[in-house]
C-alpha positions in Angstrom: -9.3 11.9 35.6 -9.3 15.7 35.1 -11.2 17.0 32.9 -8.7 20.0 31.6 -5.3 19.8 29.3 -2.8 18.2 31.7 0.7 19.0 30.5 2.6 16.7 32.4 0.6 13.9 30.2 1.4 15.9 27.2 5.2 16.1 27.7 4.5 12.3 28.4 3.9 11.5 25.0 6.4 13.9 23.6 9.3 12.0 25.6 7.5 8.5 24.5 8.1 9.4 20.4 10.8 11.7 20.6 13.1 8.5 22.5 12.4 7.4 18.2 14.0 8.9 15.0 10.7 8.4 12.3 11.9 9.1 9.6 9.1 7.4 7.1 9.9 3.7 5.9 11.8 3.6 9.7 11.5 0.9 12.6 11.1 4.3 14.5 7.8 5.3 12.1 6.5 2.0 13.3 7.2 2.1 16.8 5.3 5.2 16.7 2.4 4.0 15.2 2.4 1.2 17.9 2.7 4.0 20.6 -0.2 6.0 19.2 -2.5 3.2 19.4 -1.5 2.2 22.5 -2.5 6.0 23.9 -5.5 6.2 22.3 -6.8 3.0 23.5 -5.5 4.0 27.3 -8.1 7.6 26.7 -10.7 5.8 25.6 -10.4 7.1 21.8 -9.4 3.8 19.4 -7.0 4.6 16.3 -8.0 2.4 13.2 -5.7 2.5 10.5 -5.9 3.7 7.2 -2.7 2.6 5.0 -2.0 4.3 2.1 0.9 4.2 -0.5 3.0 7.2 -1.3 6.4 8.4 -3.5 9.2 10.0 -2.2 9.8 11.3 -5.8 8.5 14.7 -4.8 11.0 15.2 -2.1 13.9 13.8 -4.0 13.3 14.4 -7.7 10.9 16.8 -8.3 11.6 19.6 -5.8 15.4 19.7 -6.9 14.2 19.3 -10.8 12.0 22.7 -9.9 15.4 24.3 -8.6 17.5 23.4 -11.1 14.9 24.0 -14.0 14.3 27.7 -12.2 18.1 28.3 -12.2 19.0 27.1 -15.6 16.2 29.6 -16.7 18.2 32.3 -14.4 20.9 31.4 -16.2 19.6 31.5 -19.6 18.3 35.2 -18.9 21.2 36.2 -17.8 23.3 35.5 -21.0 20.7 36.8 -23.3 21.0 39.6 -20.7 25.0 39.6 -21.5 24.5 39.4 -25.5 22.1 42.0 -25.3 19.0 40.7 -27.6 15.5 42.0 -26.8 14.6 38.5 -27.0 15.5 38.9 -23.5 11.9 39.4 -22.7 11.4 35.6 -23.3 13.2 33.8 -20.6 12.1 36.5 -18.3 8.4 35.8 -18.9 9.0 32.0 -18.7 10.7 32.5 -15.3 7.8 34.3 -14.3 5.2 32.0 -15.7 7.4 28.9 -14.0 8.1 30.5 -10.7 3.6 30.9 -10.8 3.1 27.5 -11.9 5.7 26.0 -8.6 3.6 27.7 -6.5 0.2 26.1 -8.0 -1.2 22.8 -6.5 -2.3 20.3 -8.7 -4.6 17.2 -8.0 -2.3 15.6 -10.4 0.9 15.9 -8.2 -1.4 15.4 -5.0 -2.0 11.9 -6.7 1.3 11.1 -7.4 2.8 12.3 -4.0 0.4 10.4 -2.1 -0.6 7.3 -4.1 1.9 7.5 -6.9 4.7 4.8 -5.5 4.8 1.6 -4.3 6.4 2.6 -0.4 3.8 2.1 2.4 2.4 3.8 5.5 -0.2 4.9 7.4 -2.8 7.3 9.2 -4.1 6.8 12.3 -8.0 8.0 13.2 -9.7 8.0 16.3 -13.1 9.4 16.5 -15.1 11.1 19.5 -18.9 11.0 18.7 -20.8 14.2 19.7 -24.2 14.4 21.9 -26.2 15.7 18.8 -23.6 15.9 15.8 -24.1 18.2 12.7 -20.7 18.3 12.0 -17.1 17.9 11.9 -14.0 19.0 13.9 -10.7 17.6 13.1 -7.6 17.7 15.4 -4.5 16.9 13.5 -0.7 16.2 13.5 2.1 14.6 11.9 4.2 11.9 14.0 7.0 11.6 11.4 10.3 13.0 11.5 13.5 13.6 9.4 16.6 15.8 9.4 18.3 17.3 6.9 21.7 18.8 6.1 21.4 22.5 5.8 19.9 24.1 9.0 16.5 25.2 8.9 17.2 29.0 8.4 19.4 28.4 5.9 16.8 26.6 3.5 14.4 28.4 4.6 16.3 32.1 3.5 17.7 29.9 0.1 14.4 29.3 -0.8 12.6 33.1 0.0 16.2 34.3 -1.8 16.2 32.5 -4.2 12.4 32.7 -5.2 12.3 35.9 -4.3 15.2 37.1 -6.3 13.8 34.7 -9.4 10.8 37.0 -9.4 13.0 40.2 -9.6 14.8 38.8 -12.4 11.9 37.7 -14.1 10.4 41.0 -13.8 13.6 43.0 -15.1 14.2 40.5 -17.7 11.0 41.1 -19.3 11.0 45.3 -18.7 14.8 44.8 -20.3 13.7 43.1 -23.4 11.1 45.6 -24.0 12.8 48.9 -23.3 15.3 47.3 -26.1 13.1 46.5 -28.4 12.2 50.0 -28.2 15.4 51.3 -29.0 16.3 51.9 -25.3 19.9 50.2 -24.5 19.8 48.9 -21.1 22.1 45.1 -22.2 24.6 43.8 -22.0 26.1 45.5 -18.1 28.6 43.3 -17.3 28.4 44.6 -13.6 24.3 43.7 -13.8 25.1 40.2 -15.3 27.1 39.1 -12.6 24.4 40.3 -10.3 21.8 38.8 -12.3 23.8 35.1 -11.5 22.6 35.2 -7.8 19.0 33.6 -8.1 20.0 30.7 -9.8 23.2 30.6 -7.5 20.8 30.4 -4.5 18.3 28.3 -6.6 21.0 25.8 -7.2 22.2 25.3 -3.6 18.8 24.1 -2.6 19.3 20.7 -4.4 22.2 19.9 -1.8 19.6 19.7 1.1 19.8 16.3 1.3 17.0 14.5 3.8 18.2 11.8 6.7 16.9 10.3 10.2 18.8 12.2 12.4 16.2 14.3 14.5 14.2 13.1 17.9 11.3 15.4 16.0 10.5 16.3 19.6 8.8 20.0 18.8 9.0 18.7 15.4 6.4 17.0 15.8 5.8 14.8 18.5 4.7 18.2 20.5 1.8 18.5 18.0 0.9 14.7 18.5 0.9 15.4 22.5 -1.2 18.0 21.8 -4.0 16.2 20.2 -4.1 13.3 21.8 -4.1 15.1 25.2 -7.2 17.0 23.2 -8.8 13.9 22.3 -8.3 12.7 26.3 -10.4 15.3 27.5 -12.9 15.8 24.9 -13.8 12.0 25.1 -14.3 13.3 28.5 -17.2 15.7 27.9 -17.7 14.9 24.3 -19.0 18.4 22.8 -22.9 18.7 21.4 -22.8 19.9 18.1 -19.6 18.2 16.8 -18.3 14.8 15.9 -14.5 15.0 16.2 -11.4 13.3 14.3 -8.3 12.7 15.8 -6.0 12.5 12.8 -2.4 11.4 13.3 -1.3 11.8 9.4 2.0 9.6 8.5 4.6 11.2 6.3 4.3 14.8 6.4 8.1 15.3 6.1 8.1 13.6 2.7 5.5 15.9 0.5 1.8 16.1 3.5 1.6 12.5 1.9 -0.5 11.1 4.8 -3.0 14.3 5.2 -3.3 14.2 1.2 -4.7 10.7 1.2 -6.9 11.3 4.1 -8.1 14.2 2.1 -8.7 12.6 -1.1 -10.2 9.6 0.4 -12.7 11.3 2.8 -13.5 14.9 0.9 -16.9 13.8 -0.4 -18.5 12.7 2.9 -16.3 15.5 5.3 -17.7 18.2 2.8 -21.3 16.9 3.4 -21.9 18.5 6.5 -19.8 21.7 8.2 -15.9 20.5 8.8 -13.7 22.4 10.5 -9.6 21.6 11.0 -6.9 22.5 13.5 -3.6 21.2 12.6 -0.7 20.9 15.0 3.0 21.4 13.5 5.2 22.6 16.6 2.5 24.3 17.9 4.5 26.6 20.6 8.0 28.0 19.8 11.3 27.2 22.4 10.3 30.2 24.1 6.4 29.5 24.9 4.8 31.8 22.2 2.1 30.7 20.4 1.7 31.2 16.7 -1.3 30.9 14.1 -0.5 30.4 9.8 -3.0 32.7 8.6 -1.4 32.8 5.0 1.1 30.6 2.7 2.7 30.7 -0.6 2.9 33.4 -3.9 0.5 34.7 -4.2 -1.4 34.2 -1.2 -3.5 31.9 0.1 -5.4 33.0 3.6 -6.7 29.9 6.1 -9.7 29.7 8.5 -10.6 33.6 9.2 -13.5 32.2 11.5 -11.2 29.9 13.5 -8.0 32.2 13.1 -10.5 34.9 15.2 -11.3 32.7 17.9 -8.0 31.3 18.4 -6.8 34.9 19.2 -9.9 35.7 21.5 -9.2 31.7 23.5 -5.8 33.3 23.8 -6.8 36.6 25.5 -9.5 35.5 27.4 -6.5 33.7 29.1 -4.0 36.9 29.7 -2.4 35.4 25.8 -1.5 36.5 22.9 -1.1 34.7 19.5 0.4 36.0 16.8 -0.8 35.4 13.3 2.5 33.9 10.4 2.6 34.2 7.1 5.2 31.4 5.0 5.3 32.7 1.6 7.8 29.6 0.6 10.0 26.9 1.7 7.6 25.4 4.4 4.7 23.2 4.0 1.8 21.3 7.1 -0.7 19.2 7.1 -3.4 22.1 6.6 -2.6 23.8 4.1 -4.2 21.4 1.3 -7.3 21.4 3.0 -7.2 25.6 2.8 -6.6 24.9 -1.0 -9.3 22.3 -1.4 -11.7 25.3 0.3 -12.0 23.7 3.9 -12.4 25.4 7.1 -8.5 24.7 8.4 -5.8 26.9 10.1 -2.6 25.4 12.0 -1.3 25.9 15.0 2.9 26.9 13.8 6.3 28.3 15.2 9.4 28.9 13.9 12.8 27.1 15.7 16.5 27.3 14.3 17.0 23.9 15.6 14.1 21.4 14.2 15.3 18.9 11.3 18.6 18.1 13.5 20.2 16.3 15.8 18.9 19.3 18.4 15.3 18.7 18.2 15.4 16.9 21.2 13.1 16.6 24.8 15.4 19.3 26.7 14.1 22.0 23.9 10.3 21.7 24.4 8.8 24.3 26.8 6.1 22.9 29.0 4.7 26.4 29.5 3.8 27.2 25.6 2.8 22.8 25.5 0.0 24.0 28.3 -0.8 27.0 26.6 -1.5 25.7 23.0 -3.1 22.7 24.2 -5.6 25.0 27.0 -6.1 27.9 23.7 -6.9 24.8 21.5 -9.5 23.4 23.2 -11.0 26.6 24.0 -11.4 27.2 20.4 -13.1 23.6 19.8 -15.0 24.3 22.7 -15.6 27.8 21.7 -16.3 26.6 18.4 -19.0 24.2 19.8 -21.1 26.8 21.6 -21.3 29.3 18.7 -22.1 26.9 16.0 -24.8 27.7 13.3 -24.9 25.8 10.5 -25.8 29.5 8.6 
């Protein structure tokens, strides 16, 4: 067997899950589990399973009770706006302070969204000993799917809109209520109220995006499983020297990063005992080949793996490459990014596609050109990652 990232293997895998619809709580979720195992024990790299319990609360309750709580407070700004009281200034500061608090994560709703109900699933872990281990290397990926009913882009610009535009309000709300308290009139514009209706309109059409099991998932995300288990083939190969190394196939990433939470919570103390590093794989190539890094998520900003960022670009050029870095300020969410808030060493391999959540996320749309060149950068980075380690 070859000892380099075969895509012909890796498209394999992705026509194996994407032939499913995994929508967690599924036959399909299972029958990808059962596929999983089955290619891990073919490469030599057995997946136990860690079950774990979850809510779907989060996706179905409390993301649309954020909405509509941001928009009524839109709204309520925007009358006081149209009365023309000072006290104007208080909805406007509570906007702001709720719009901050959205964006926080919480241990309290990591609990709840992973371990907080009584519906079931898994994670599946296969592990690749090094020669002389001192520390960690996790490959990761989600193999759930879902659809929903707005197209991506259209969620996706509701939420920056309507977030965005929240902010604005918030702000001008605030500067309104003070200039008037100082005896400047700048209330009561009827042109400006009707204006000032357009967050919470936009606010208020994300509760319609209601989730189903329409979508193969094939770059969303079986692509990312190919990926890593086509990693976890060749590194059980020529297992590295200074790294022990996780295969992590997290269930139920499409309903709140359920299945990477739990890992998290139930593995932080001994991962953080040595050096950890993580690669996550959520579509990692875009429809046209191009490779993409998430260097930065949410309000304000939080900013993953500098060190591996860096030698993800340099894998890339070394091989004629380039890889651009991606910043998601809102509306998107991957396996990584709780590690990055819980301090870890963790970027993801990302790309942008009009198409995933649908129908149209199917086989013809992957692009075995960018599937051989994230899978050939990512290994070069574990690899790379391998010869350059100092534990200072």
């Amino acid at each position: 067997m070859h000892e380099h990232f075969d895509g012909h293997r890796a498209y394999n895998h992705i026509a194996k899950l994407a032939a499913h619809r995994r929508l967690p709580g599924t036959p399909g979720e299972s029958i990808a589990q059962a596929y999983i195992r089955g290619a891990g024990e073919e490469i030599g790299v057995p997946m136990r399973s860690e079950e774990f319990t979850y809510s779907i609360t989060p996706l179905t309750v409390f993301l649309p009770g954020v909405c509509l709580l941001l928009a009524a407070i839109c709204l309520a700004g925007s009358f006081t706006y149209l009365w023309g009281d000072y006290l104007v200034m208080i909805p406007g500061l509570v906007l702001l302070l709720a719009i901050y608090l959205s964006f926080k994560w919480s241990g309290v709703f990591e609990r709840f969204g992973a371990k907080g109900g009584d519906r079931r699933s898994l994670n599946l872990i296969g592990e690749i000993n090094g020669e002389e281990p001192s520390g960690t290397i996790i490959l990761s990926a989600h193999y759930d799917s879902k659809s929903q009913t707005m197209p991506v882009m259209v969620r996706a610009g509701l939420f920056m809109l309507g977030f965005g535009s929240a902010i604005l309000l918030g702000f001008w709300l605030a500067v309104a209520g003070i200039l008037e308290a100082a005896g400047i009139s700048v209330l009561g514009n009827r042109a400006v109220f009707f204006v000032s209706l357009v967050p919470a309109l936009f606010l208020f059409l994300l509760v319609f995006n209601l989730t189903g099991n329409k979508s193969p998932g094939a770059l969303d995300n079986a692509s990312g499983e190919a990926v890593i288990l086509e990693l976890a083939r060749v590194l059980a190969m020529k297992p590295l020297r200074n790294f022990d190394v996780i295969v992590a196939s997290f269930g139920c990433e499409e309903v709140g990063l359920c299945g990477s939470i739990n890992y998290l919570l139930e593995h932080e103390e001994e991962l953080r005992s040595r050096p950890c590093f993580m690669l996550n794989f959520d579509m990692p190539f875009s429809a046209a080949g191009r490779l993409f890094l998430n260097t930065g998520f949410e309000l304000p900003p939080r900013f993953t793996s500098k060190r591996l960022n860096e030698l993800a670009v340099k894998a890339a050029a070394d091989k004629g490459l380039e890889i651009k870095g991606v910043y998601l300020p809102v509306g998107a969410a991957a396996d990584h990014m709780p590690w990055v808030k819980h301090g870890f060493e963790a970027t993801g391999f990302v790309s942008v596609a009009t198409f995933i959540h649908r129908a149209g996320d199917s086989l013809d749309k992957i692009n075995r050109e960018g599937l051989r060149r994230a899978g050939e950068v990512a290994l070069e980075v574990v690899r790379a990652l391998d010869r350059e380690y100092s534990p200072d």
